[in-house]
Each structure stands twice: as C-alpha cells, then as structure tokens.
Backbone as a chain_set.jsonl record, in Angstrom:
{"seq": "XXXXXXXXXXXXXXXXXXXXXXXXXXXXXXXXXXXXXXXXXXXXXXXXXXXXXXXXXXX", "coords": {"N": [[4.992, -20.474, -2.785], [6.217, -19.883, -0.091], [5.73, -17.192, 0.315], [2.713, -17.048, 0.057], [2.496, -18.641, 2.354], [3.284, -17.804, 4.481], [1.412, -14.728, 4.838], [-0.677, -16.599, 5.401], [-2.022, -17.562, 4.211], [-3.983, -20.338, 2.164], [-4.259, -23.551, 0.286], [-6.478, -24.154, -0.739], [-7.698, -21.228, -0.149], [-6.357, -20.234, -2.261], [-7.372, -20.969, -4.562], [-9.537, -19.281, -5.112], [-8.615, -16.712, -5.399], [-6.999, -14.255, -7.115], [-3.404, -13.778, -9.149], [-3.182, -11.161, -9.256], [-4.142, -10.622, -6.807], [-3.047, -11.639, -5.197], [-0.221, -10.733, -5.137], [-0.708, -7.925, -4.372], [-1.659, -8.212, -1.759], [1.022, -8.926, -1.182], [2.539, -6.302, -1.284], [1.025, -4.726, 0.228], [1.697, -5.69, 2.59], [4.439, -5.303, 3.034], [4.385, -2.8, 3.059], [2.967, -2.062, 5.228], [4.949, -2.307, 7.083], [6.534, -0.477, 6.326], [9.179, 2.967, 7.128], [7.963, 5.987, 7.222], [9.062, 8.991, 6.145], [8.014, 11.353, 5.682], [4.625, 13.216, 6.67], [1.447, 13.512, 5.653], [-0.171, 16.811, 5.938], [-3.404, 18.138, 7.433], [-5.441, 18.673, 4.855], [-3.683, 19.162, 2.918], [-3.737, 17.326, 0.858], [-6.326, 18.111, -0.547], [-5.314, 20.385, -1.383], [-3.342, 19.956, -3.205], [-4.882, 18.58, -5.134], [-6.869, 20.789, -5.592], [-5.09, 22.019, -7.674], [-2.63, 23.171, -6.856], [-0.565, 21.862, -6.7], [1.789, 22.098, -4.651], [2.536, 19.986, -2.782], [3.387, 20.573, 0.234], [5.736, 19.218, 1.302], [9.288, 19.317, 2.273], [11.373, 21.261, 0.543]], "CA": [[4.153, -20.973, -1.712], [6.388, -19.366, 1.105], [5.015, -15.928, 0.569], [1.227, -17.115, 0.866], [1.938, -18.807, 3.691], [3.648, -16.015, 5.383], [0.594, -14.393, 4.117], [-1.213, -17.264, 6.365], [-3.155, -18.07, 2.766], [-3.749, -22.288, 2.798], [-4.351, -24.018, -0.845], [-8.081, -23.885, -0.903], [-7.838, -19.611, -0.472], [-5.573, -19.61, -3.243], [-8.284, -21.43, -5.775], [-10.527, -18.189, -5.439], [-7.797, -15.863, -5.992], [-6.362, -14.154, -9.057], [-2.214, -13.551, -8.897], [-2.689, -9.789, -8.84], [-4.685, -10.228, -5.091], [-2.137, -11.949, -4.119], [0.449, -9.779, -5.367], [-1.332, -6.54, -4.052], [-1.714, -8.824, -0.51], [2.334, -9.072, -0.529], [2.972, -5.454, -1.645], [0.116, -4.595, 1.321], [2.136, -6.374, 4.106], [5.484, -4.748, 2.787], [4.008, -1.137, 3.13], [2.777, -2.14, 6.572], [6.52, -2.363, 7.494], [7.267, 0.994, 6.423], [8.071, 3.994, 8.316], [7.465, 7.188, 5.636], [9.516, 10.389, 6.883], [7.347, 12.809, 5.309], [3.622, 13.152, 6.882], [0.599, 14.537, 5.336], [-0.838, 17.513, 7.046], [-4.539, 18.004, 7.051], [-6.047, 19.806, 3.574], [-2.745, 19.121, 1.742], [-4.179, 16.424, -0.561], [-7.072, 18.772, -1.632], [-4.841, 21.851, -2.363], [-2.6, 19.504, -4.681], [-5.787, 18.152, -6.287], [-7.04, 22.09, -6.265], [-3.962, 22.789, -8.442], [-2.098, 24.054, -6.435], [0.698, 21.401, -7.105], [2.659, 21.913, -3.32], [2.778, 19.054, -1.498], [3.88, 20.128, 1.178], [7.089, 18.256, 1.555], [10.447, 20.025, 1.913], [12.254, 21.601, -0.839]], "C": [[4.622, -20.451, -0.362], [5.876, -18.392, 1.45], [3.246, -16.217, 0.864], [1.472, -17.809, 1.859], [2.356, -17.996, 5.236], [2.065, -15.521, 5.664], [-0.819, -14.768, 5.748], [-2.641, -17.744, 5.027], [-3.278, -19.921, 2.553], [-4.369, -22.084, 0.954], [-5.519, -23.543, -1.447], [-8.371, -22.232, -1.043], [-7.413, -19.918, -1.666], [-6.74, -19.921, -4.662], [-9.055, -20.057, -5.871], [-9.796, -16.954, -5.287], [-7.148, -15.714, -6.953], [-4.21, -13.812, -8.51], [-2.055, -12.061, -8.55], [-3.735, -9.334, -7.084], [-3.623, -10.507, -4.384], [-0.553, -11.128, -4.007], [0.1, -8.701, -4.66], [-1.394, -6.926, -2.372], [0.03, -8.628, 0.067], [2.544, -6.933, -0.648], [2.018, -4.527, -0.195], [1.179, -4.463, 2.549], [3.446, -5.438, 4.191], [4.923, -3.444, 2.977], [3.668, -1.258, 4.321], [3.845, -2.036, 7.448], [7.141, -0.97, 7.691], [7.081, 2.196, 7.397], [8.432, 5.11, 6.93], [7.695, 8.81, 7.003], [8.668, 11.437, 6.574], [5.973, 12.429, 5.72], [2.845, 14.15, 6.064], [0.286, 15.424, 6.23], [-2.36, 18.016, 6.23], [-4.487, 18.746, 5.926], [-4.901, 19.624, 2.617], [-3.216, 18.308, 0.835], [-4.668, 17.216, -1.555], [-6.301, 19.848, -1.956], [-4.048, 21.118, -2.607], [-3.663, 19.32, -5.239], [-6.691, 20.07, -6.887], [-6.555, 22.627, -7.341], [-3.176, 23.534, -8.43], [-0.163, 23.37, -6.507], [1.453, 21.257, -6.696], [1.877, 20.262, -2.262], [2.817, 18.765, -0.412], [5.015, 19.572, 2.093], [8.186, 19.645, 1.868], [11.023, 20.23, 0.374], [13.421, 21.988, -0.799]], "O": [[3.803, -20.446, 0.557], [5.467, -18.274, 2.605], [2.637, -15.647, 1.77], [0.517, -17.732, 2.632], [1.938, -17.776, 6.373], [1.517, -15.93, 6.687], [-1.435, -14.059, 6.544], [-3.808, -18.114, 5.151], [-2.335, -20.592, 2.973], [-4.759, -21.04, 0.431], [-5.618, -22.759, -2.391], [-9.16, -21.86, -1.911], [-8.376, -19.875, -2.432], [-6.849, -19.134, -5.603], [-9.174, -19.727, -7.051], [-10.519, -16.001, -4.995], [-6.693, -16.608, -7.667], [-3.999, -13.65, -7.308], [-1.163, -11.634, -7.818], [-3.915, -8.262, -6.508], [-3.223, -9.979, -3.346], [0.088, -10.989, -2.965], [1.128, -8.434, -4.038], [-1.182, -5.973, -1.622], [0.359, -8.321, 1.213], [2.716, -6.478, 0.483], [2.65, -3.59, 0.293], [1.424, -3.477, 3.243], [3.632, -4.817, 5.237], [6.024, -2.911, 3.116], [4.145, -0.283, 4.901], [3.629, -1.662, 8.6], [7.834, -0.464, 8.574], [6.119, 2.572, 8.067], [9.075, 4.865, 5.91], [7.092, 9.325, 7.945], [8.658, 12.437, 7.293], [5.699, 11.303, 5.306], [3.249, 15.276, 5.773], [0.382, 15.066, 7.404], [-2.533, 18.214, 5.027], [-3.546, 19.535, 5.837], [-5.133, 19.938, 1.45], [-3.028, 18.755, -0.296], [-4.255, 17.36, -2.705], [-6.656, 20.376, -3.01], [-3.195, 21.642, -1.891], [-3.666, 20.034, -6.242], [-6.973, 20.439, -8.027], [-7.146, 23.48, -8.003], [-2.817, 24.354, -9.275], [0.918, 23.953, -6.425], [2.318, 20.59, -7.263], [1.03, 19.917, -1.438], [2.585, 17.7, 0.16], [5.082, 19.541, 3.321], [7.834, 20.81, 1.682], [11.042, 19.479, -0.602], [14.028, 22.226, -1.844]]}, "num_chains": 1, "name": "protein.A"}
C-alpha cells in the first residue's frame, strides 16, 4: 500500500486495476528517475530494425 500511494493511487483506483498496471505504473516512475548515458541518434532504430544490427553505441 506504500508504493500506490507514492503512486498517489487511493483504494477505490486500485478496485479497477489488475497487479501488472500497477506493477508497470511502479517500473514507469522508476525509469522516470533515470539518467541513460547512451542517446539515440536520429534513424538509428530503423537501421537496427533494417538489419543492420549497429546500434550505434560505443564499442
């Protein structure tokens, strides 16, 4: 009950939620926190999904 109310979730939300919203709600908030050293740069997604299999990243 501490994490939904972190959350700011009250009893009555919780009745029309399943455990994996609220799960996916904490795992949400925790990624909001992060800072992520490596950035995408534009078009890199589609040339990994091209097949091209670079990333991007350092090696």
């Amino acid at each position: 009950m501490l994490r939904c109310a972190e959350l700011g979730l009250h009893t009555d939300d919780l009745e029309d939620m399943t455990m994996g919203m609220i799960y996916d709600m904490l795992i949400e908030q925790a990624n909001d926190r992060e800072k992520y050293p490596i950035k995408g740069r534009t078009g890199t997604l589609k040339n990994f999904l091209k097949g091209g299999g670079d990333y991007g990243g350092q090696n």
